[in-house]
C-alpha positions as CSV (number, residue, x, y, z in Angstrom):
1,X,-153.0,-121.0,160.8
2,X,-151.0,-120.3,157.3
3,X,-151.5,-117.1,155.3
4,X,-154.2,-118.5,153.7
5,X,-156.1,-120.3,155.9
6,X,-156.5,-116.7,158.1
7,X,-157.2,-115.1,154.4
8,X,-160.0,-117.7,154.0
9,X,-161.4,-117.4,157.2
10,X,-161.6,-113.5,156.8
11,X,-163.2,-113.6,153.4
12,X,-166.0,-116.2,155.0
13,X,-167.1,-113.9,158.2
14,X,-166.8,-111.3,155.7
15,X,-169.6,-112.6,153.1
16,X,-171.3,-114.2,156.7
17,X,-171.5,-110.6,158.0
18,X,-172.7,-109.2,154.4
19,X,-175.3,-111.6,154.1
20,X,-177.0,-111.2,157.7
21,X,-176.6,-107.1,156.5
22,X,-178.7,-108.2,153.4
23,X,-181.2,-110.2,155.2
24,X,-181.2,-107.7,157.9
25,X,-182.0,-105.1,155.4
26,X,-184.5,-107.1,153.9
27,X,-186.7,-107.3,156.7
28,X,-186.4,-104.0,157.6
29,X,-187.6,-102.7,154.4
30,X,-190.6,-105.2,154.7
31,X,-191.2,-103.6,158.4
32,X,-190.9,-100.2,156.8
33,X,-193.5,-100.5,154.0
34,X,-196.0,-102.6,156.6
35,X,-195.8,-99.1,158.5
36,X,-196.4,-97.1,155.4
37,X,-199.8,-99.2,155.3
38,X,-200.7,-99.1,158.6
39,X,-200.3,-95.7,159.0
40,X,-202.0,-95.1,155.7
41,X,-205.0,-96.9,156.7
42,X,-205.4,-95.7,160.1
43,X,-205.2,-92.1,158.6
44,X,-208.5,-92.8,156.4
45,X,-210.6,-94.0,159.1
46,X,-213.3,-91.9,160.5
47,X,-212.2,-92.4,164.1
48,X,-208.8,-91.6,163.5
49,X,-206.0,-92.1,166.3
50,X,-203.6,-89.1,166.3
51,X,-201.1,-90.7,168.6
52,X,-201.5,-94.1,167.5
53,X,-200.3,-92.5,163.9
54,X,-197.6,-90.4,165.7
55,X,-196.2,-93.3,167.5
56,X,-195.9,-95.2,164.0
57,X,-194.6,-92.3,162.2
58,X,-191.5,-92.6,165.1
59,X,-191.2,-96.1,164.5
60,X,-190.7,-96.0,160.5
61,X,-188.6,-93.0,161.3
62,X,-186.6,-95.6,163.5
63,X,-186.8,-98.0,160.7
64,X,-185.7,-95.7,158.4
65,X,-182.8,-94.7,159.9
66,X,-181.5,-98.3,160.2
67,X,-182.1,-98.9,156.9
68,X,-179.6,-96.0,155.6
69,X,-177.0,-97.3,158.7
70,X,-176.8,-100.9,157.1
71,X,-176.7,-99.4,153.8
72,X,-174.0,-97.3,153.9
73,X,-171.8,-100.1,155.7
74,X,-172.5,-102.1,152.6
75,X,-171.3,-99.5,150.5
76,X,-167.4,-100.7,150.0
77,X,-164.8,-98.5,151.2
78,X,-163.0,-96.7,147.6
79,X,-160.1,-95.5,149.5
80,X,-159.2,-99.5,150.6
């Protein structure tokens, strides 16, 4: 491959990997707030399930943390 064939091919799996990050991030976000909900509307009801709500809490945690990971590899690199 030339120069810029191999400079071509880098820039696609580079917007390919960006976009699955987007989409990735997208659906996370959507996972996160469905928690926020869940765990909103268990914690109203009478008969309320303490580990149920724990074990969600964990989750969005998880969620959360993924979130912030995929963000800050989107964040470009100043010092490139």
């Amino acid at each position: 491959m030339s120069d810029s064939t191999d400079c071509k091919f880098m820039s696609d799996n580079v917007e390919t990997s960006v976009f699955r990050a987007r989409s990735r991030l997208k659906e996370l976000r959507v996972a996160h707030h469905d928690l926020d909900i869940s765990i909103h509307e268990l914690s109203v009801n009478p008969n309320i399930d303490l580990l149920k709500i724990k074990r969600l809490k964990k989750q969005k945690l998880r969620i959360k943390d993924m979130i912030v990971r995929i963000e800050s590899q989107l964040i470009p690199d100043l010092n490139a």
